[in-house]
N, C-alpha and C positions, 0 to 999 in steps of 0.2 A: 504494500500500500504506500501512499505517499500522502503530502502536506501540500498545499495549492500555498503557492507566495505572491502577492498582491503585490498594486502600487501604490494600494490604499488599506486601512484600518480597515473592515468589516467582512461581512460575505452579500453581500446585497452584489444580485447580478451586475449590477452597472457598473461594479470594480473589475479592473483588467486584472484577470489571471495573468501573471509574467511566466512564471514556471512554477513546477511541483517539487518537492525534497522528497527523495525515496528515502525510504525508513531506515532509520540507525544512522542516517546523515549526519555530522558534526555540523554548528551553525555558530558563527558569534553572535554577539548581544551586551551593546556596549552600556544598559540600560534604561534604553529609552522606548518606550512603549504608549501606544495609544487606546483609551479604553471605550469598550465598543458595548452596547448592552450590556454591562458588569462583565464581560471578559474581557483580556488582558490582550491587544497584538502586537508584540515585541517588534520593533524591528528590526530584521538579520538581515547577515551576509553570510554565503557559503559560497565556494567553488564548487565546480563540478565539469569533467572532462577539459581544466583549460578554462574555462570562463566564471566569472566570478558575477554572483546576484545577489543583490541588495532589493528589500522590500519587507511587509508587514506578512504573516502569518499568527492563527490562533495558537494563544499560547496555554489553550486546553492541552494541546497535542504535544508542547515541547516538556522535556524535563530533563535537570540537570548532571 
């Protein structure tokens, strides 16, 4: 499974999906998060093949 990474806080269709993190992904999180209906969407950055992505995901789904 994976995690959808935004270029916005929430899941409301109208946010651009940029890409997904397959599961067991490492991601930084330099503390700053935006909060969406009382959850929490950190935003990261990860690499992956080469290319590095910056953007919001739930951070139901992250842990440390």
């Amino acid at each position: 499974s994976s995690l959808n990474v935004r270029d916005k806080a929430g899941a409301s269709d109208e946010i651009k999906i940029l890409t997904a993190i397959p599961n067991g992904t490492k991601v930084q999180n330099y503390g700053y998060y935006t909060m969406v209906g009382g959850v929490k969407w950190p935003y990261v950055q990860f690499t992956r093949n080469g290319v590095t992505y910056t953007g919001f995901c739930s951070g139901k789904f992250l842990r440390k």
